[in-house]
N, C-alpha and C positions, 0 to 999 in steps of 0.2 A: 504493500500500500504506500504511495506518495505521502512523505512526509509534509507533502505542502498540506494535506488533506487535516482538517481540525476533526480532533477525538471528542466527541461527549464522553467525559470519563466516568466511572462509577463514583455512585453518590447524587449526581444529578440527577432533576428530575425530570421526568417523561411525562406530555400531555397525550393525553387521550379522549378524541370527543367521540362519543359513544361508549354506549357501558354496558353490554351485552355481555355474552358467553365468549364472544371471540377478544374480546377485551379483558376479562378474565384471567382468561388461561395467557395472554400476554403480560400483564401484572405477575403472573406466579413468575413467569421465563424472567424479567425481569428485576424484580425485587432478589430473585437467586442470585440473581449476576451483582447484588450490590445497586442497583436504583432506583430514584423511589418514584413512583407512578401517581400522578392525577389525571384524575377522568372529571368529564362533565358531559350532562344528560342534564332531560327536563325530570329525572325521576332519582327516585330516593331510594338506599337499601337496595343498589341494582348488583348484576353479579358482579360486574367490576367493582363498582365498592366500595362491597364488601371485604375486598383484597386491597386495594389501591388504599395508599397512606392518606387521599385527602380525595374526598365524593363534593363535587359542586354539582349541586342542584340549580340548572338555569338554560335556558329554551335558545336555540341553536341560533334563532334570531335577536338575541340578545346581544347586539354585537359590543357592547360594553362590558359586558363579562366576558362574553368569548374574548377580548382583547386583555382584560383584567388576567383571565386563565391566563392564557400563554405568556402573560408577561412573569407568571410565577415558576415556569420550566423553560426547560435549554433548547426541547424539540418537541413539536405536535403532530403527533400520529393519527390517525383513523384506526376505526375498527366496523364501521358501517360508510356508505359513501353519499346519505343523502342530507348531506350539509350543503348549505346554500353559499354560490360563491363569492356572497358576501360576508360570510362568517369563513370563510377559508381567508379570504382578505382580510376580516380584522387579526384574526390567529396571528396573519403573516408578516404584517405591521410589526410582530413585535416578539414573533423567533420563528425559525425555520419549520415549515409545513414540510414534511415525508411522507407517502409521496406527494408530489405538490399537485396547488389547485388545477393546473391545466390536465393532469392526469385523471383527477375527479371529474372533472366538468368533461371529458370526451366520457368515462366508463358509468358516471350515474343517468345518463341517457340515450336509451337504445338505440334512437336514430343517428345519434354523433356517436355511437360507440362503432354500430355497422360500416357506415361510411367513413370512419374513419379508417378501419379494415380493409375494405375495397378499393378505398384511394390509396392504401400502401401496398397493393397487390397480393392480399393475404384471404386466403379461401374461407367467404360464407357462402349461405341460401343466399338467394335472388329475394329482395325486398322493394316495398316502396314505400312511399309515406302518406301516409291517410289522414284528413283530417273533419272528412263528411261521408254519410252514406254512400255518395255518388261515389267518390274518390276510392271508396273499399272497393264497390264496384268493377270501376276502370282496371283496378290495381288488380283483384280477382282474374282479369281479363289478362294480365301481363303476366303473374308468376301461378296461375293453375288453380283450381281448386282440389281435394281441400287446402288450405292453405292459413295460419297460423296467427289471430291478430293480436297484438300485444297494444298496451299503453307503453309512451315513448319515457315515459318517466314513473318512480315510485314504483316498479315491478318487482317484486321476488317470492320463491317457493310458489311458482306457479299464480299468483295474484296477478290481477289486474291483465288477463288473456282468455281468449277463446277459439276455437277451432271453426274454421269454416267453412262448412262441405259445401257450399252450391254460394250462385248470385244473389239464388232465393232468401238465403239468410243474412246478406248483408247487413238489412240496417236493425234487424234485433239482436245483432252480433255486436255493432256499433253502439247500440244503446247498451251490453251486455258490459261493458269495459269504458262506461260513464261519457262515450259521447267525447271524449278529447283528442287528442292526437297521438295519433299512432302510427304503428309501423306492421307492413303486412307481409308476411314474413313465407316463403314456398315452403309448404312440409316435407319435409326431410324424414323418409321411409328408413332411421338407423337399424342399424344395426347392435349397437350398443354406444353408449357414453362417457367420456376419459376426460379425466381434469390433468393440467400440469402444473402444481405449485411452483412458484419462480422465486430469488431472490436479486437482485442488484442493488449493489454499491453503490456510494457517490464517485469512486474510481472506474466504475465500468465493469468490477466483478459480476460473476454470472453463476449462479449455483440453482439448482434445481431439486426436485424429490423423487425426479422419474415418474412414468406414468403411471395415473392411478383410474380405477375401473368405478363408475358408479351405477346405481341404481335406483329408481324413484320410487314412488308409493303416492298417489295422490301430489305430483307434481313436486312432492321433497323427496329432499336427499334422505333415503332409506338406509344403505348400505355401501361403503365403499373397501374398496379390495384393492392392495399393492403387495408386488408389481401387480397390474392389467393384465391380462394374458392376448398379448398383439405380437404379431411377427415384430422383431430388430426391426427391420426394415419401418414402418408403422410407429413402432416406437420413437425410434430416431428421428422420423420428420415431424412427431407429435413436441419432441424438446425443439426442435430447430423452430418451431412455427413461435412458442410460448417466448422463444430467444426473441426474436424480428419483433413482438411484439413489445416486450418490455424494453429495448433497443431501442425503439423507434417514440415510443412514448416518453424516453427516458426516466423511467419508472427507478426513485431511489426508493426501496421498501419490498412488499412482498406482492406479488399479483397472481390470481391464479388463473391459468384461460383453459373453462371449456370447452367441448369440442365433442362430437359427432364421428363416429366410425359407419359413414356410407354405404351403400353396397359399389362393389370394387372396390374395397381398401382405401378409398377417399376420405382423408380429413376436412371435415369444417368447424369452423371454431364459431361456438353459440355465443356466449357470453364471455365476459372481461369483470376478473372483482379485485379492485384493488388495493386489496388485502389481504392477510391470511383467510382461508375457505373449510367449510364444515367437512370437504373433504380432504383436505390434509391432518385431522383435526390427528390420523392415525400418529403424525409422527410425533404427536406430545411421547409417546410410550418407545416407538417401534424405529425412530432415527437417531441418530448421533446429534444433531443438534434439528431442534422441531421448528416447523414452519413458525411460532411465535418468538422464539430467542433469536433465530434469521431474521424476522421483522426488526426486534429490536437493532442485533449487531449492523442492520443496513444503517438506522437510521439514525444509530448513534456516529457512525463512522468506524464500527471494530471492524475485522477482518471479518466474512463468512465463516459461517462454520459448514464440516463436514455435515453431507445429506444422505451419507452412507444409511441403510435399510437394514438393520440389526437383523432383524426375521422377517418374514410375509409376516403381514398384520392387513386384519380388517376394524373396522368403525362400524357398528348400527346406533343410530340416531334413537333416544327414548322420549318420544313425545307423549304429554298430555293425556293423550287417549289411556296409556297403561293405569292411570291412575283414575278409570272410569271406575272398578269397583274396591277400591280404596287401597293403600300405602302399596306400592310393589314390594314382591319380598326381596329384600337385598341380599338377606343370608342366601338364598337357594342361588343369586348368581353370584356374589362373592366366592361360593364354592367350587368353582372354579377356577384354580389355581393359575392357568395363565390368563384369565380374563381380568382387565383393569375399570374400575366406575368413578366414571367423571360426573358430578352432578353443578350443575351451573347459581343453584341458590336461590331458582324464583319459589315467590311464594304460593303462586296458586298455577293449578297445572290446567290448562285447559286444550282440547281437542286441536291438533296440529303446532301446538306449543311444542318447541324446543326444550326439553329438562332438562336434558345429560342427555351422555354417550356411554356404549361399551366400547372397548376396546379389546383386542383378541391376537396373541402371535402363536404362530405354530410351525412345520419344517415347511408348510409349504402355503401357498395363498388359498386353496381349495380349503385347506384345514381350518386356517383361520376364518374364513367364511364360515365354515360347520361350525366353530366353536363357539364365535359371537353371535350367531343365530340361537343356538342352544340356549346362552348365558341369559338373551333376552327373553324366550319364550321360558325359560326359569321363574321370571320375576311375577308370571301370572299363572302359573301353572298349580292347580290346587293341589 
């Protein structure tokens, strides 16, 4: 690393706007290392926190706190990306934003996220931009039906989209997904789903976690599995594509890009989050250093750490629902000696709520798929 390059050293502190579970488990990565973490959110007793030496409670449009915060740490991170880029401006006024606001403002909206892809020569679906019945229409008419319509802003875990077989459904498709601007996106027949967690330096380093295999369940990430099981060939231009993109972005921090395995072996890259992803969530347990202590080392200035893959490990997601007929039993999946339980601290669990994660290694990635399967259907098994 250039010694021109300035260290956030340990002891310093780390902003963080948002306070979720992926802010969380960056606080733990963090505070090990020796630093100490503030977070702000409009909410109280969140899972960051609860971990984080100092919880500011205040609304993202606030921009006199958001500027107050960051004038009390050395660097402000994300951990969610829909802060407004005028709260990225005040933060910025008055310490360095990782990754920075132009990285946000292309990745927290889908129609600057695609085009921004397209104009760098980087493989999506065929889209257009919708912003009336009629325009769903025309657009129906250019990339096929069915074909796939999202809101351009505020979308995740399947929110805020709808699928759309015929012309005939346009405009209660359009009313379906509030009638705003959107993006129409060609359905993409995969064949299965692979994310690439990324990290970059402010020097240019480039470390990755190898490709990893997902699966959904009602539009969420259900289950993810590393390695992916993709030919080298597939794998390798899945890390080359996630390179170009953080490259090109100049993304200092961690970004993860999904991506679609086509029929004929074709990658397309769906989305851009940039930040640590619920699918890397495996290497808190199963890497040499986890996609959250990587966030940090980018955005303090340390070196990368190794993303070497200790064992196959998989992740299933513990949402809300498990605790439809009351506490899950923890004992029964704790009993399983290579299974790890992440729980995130919210207070009330509801139906497609995020709680926690298992986590599962074993010699091979089939295994750990059987094993964190097992671990989970433990917790409600009479």
């Amino acid at each position: 690393m250039s010694a021109s390059l300035r260290v956030i050293p340990p002891g310093s502190a780390v902003g963080v706007l948002g306070s979720g579970q992926l802010g969380r488990m960056f606080a733990i990565a963090a505070r090990r290392m020796g630093y100490r973490v503030h977070t702000l959110s409009p909410e109280s007793d969140t899972p960051t926190g609860q971990v984080a030496d100092l919880e500011v409670r205040a609304d993202y449009e606030d921009l006199d706190a958001v500027g107050a915060f960051a004038s009390g740490v050395s660097v402000v991170t994300f951990e969610f990306e829909n802060v407004s880029a005028a709260a990225v401006a005040a933060a910025a006024s008055r310490a360095p934003v990782r990754p920075s606001g132009e990285v946000l403002h292309v990745c927290q909206q889908r129609l600057r996220e695609k085009s921004f892809l397209r104009a760098a020569g980087l493989p999506v679906s065929d889209f257009v931009a919708v912003r009336s019945p009629d325009e769903l229409a025309r657009g129906l008419l250019r990339v096929g039906a069915p074909a796939i319509l999202k809101t351009a802003a505020f979308g995740y875990d399947g929110k805020g989209q709808a699928k759309v077989a015929s012309l005939a459904e346009a405009e209660t498709a359009f009313a379906a997904v509030g009638g705003q601007e959107c993006i129409l996106e060609a359905f993409v027949p995969f064949e299965r789903e692979v994310s690439v967690v990324a990290a970059r330096g402010e020097d240019g380093a480039f470390a990755h976690f190898g490709v990893i295999e997902n699966v959904h369940a009602r539009h969420i990430l259900d289950v993810s599995v590393a390695p992916a099981s993709l030919e080298p060939r597939l794998a390798a231009e899945a890390v080359d594509l996630a390179r170009a993109v953080l490259e090109r972005l100049e993304v200092v921090g961690v970004l993860c890009v999904e991506m679609f395995v086509a029929p004929g072996g074709r990658l397309l890259i769906n989305e851009l989050a940039p930040r640590p992803h619920n699918s890397g969530h495996l290497t808190f347990d199963a890497a040499v250093t986890s996609q959250f202590e990587q966030q940090l080392r980018a955005v303090v200035g340390l070196p990368l750490g190794s993303t070497e893959l200790l064992r196959p490990a998989a992740m299933a997601n513990l949402l809300g629902d498990l605790w439809a007929a009351g506490e899950p039993d923890w004992v029964r999946a704790c009993a399983f000696p290579e299974v790890k339980l992440h729980l995130y601290g919210k207070a009330q669990a509801r139906r497609g709520r995020k709680m926690g994660h298992l986590t599962a290694m074993a010699p091979t990635a089939a295994e750990a798929r059987a094993r964190v399967l097992a671990a989970r259907a433990a917790l409600v098994t009479p």
